[in-house]
C-alpha positions as CSV (number, residue, x, y, z in Angstrom):
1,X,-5.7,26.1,19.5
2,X,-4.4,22.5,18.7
3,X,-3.8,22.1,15.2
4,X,-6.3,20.7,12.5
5,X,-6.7,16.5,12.2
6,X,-4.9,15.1,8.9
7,X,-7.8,14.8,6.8
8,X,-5.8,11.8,4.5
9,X,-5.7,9.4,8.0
10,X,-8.8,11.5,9.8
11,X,-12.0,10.5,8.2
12,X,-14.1,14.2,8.4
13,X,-16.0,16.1,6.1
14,X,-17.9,19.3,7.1
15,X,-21.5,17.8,6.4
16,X,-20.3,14.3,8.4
17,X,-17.5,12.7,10.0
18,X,-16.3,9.6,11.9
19,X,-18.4,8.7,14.9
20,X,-14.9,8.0,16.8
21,X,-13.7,11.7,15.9
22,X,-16.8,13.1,18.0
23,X,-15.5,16.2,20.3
24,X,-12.6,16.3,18.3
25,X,-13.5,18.1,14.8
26,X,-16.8,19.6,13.9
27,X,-19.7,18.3,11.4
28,X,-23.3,17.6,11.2
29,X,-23.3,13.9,12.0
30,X,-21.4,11.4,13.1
31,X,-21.8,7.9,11.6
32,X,-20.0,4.4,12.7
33,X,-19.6,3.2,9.2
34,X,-19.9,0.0,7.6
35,X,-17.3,-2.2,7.6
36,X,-16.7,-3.2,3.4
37,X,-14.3,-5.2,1.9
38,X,-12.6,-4.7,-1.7
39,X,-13.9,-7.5,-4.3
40,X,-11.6,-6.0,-7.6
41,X,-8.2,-6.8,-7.9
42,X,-7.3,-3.0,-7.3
43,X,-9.4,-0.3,-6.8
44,X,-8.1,3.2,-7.3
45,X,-8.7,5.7,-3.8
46,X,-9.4,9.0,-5.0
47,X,-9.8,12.5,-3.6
48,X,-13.4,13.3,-5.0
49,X,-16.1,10.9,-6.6
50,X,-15.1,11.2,-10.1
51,X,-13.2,9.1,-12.3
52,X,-10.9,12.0,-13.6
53,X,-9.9,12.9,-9.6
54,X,-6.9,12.3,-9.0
55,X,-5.7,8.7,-7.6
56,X,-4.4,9.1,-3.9
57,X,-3.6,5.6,-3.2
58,X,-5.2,2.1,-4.1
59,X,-6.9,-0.6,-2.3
60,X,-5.9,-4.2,-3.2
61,X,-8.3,-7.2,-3.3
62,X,-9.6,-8.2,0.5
63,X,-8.4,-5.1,2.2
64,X,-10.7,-3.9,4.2
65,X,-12.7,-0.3,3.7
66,X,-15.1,1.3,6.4
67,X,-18.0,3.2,4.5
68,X,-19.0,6.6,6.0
69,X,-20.9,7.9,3.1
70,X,-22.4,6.2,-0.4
71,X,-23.9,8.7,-2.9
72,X,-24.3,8.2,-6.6
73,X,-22.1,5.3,-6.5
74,X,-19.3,6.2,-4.6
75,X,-18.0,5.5,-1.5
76,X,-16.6,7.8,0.9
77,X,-14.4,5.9,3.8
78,X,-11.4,5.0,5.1
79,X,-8.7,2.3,4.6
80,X,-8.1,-0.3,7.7
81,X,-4.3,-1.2,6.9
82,X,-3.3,2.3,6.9
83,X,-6.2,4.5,7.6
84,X,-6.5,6.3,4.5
85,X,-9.6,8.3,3.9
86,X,-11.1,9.0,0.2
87,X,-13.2,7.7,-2.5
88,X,-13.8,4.4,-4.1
89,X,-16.5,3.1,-6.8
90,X,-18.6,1.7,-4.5
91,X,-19.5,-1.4,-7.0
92,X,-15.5,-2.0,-6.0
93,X,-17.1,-3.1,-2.4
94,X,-18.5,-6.5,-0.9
95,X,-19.4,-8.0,2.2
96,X,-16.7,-8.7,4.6
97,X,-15.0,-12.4,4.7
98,X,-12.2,-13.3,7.0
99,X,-8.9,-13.8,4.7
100,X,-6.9,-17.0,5.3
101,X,-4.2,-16.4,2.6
102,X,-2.3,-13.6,1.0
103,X,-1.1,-13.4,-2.8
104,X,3.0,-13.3,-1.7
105,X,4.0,-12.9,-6.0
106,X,4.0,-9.5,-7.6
107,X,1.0,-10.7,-9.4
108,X,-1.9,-13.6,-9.8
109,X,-5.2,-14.2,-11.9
110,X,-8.2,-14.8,-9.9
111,X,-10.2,-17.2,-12.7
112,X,-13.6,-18.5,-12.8
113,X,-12.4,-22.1,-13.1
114,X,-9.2,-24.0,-11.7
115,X,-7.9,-24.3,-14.8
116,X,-5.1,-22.3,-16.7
117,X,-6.6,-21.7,-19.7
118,X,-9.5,-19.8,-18.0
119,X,-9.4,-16.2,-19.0
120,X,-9.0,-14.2,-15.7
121,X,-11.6,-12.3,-13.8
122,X,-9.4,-9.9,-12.0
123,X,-5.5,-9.4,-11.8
124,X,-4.4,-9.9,-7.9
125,X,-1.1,-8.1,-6.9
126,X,1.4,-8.6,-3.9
127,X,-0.7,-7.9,-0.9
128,X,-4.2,-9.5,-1.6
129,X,-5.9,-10.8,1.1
130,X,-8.0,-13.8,-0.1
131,X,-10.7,-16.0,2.6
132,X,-9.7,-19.6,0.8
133,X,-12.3,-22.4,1.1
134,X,-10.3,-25.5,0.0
135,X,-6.9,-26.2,-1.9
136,X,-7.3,-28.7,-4.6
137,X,-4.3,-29.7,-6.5
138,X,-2.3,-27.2,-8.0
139,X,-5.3,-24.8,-7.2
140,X,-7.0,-22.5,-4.6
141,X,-10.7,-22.1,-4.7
142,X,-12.1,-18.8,-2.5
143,X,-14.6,-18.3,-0.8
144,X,-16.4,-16.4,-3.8
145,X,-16.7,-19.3,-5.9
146,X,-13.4,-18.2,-8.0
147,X,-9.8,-19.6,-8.2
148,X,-6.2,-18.7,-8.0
149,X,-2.9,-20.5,-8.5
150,X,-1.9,-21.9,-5.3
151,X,1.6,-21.2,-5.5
152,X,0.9,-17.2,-5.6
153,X,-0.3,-17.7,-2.1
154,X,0.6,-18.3,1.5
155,X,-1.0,-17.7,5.1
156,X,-2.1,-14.6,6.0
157,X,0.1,-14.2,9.2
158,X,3.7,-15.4,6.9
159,X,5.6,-12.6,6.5
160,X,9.2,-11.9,4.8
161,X,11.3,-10.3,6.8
162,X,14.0,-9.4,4.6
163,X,11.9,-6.0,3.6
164,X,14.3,-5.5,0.5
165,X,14.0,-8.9,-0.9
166,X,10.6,-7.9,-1.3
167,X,11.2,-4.6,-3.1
168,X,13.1,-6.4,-5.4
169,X,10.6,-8.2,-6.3
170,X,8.8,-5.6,-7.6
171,X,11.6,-4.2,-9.5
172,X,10.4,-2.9,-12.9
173,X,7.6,-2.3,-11.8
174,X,6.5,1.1,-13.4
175,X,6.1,4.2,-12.1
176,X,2.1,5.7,-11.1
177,X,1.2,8.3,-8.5
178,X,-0.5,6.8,-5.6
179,X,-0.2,3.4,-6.9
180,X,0.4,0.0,-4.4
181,X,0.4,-2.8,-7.2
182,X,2.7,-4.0,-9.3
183,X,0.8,-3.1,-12.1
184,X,2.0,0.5,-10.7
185,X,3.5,1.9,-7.5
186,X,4.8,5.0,-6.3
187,X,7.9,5.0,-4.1
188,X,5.9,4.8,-0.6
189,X,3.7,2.6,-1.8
190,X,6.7,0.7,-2.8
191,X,8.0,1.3,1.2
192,X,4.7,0.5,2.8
193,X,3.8,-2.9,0.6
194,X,7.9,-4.3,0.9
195,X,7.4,-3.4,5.0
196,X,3.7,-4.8,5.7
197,X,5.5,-8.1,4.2
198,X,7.9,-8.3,6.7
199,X,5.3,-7.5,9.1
200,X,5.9,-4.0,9.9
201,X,2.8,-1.8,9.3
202,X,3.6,1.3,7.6
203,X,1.7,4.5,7.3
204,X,0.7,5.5,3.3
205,X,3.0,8.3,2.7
206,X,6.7,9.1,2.4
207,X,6.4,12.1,5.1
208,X,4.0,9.5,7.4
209,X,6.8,7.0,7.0
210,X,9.8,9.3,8.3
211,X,8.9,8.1,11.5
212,X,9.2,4.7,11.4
213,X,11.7,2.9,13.2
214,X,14.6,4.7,14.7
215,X,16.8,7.2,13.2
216,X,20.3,5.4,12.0
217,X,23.4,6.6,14.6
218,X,25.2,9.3,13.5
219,X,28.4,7.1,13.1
220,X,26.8,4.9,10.6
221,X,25.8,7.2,7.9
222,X,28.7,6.3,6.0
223,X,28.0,2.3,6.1
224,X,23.9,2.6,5.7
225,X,22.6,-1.1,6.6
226,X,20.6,-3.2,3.9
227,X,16.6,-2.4,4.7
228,X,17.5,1.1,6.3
229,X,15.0,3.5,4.5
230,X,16.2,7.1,3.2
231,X,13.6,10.1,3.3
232,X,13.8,13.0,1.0
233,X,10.9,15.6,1.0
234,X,8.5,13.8,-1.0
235,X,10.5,10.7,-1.5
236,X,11.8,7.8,0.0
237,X,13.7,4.9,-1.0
238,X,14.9,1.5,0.6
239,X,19.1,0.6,0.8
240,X,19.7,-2.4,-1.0
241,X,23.6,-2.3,0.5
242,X,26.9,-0.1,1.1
243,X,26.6,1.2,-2.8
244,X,22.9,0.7,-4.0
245,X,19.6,1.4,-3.0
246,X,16.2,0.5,-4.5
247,X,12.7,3.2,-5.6
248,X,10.3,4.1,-7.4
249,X,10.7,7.4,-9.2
250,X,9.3,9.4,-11.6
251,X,13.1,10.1,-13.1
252,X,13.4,6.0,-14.1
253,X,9.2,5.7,-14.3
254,X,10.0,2.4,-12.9
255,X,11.2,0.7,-9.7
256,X,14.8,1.2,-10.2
257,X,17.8,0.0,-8.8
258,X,20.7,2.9,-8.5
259,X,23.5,3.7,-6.5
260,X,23.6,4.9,-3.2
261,X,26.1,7.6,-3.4
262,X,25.3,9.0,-6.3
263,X,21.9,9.3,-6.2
264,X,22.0,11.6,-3.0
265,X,24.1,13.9,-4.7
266,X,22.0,14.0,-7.5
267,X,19.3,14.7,-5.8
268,X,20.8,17.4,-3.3
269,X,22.5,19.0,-6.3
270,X,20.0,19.3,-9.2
271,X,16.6,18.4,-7.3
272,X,17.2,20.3,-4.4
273,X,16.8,17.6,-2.1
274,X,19.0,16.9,1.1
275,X,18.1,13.8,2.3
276,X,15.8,14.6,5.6
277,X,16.1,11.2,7.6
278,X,17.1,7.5,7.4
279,X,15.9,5.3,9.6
280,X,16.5,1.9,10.7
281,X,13.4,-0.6,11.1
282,X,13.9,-3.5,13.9
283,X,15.3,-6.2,12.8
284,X,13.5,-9.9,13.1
């Protein structure tokens, strides 16, 4: 008997699943979904439709979200970017609208008005996906009606290849379970939003992400390369260079910078946690 579907990448329920899972797991209907798109500057993916569940990842503003199920005002569905199935507050949902730009800063204010002194309507974080309408100035007006700094932005298809550049850029960044933003990330979220900038898509979690890229040759353990990623069981973490390497944990409760050597020893020794894999991503 082959083994069960992930349920976090595999949108089924017992009462309804996926129409494209049909023949493959069992439930009382199949739907196609409707394709949604995230209107708040982060939206919080949970496990069951209640505030108090617990947060298994976050969608940022424009990703898209295909609906399966809306009761009570929740939405049951799954993530496009990285095929993530749970829950989001359905009033955290609009109408799709092709993004031209992305937010490239660790964080923006999307305001009613192009001007500064406009008190914000939503915070934006590294990763938004905004449909703009016209630049004017020193400001970007979207589709919505609203406005954002045009500096934050650039095209949707840039990307930044140099995958730990990007991580620093979040340093600081505190620590949250589940979290993509730099309002508050966890250390794949931290992996997948530094490698989606460089163009790579990455899978949501740390034991998803061990198999990206290719493992680093034997021989070169010893002089890991800048951007090669280290795996733990529950952890991973992005090398910075020969003698530093860059996370978020719950240790610092921040995205730290700490050194290489050290920290695997720390972690085998008092944690234990050998490190399971590095791997190398492609290089641009």
């Amino acid at each position: 008997m082959s083994a069960p579907l992930d349920p976090r990448i595999h949108a089924y329920r017992d009462d309804l699943a996926a129409v494209s899972l049909r023949g493959r797991v069992e439930a009382r209907r199949f739907v196609v979904g409707t394709v949604r798109q995230v209107s708040a500057g982060i939206a919080a993916l949970r496990e069951a439709p209640a505030a108090e569940a617990e947060q298994t990842s976050q969608l940022l503003f424009g990703e898209v979200f295909t609906v399966y199920d809306e009761q009570s005002g929740w939405a049951w569905g799954q993530a496009a970017a990285d095929r993530y199935v749970g829950y989001l507050e359905a009033a955290h949902l609009a109408g799709p609208l092709a993004p031209t730009h992305l937010v490239r800063d660790p964080l923006a204010f999307l305001r009613p008005q192009p001007r500064v002194q406009a008190a914000p309507l939503a915070t934006l974080s590294m990763g938004a996906r905004l449909a703009i309408a016209v630049i004017e100035g020193d400001h970007a007006r979207v589709a919505c009606g609203s406005f954002v700094a045009a500096r934050h932005l650039s095209a949707v298809d840039a990307v930044e290849p140099d995958h730990a550049a990007t991580a620093e850029r979040l340093l600081d960044a505190p620590y949250l379970w589940g979290g993509r933003s730099a309002l508050g990330i966890d250390c794949s979220g931290l992996v997948q939003i530094a490698l989606q900038r460089a163009g790579h898509p990455a899978p949501r979690d740390s034991d998803m992400q061990e198999s990206l890229g290719a493992p680093v040759p034997d021989g070169e353990l010893g002089a890991l390369h800048r951007g090669d990623l280290v795996f733990w069981r529950g952890h991973c973490a992005i090398v910075l260079d020969a003698e530093r390497l860059i996370h978020a944990n719950a240790g610092d409760m921040r995205v730290a910078i700490t050194p290489l050597g050290e920290t695997l020893a720390r972690y085998e020794r008092t944690l234990d946690l050998p490190v399971r894999a590095f791997r190398r991503m492609p290089r641009p």
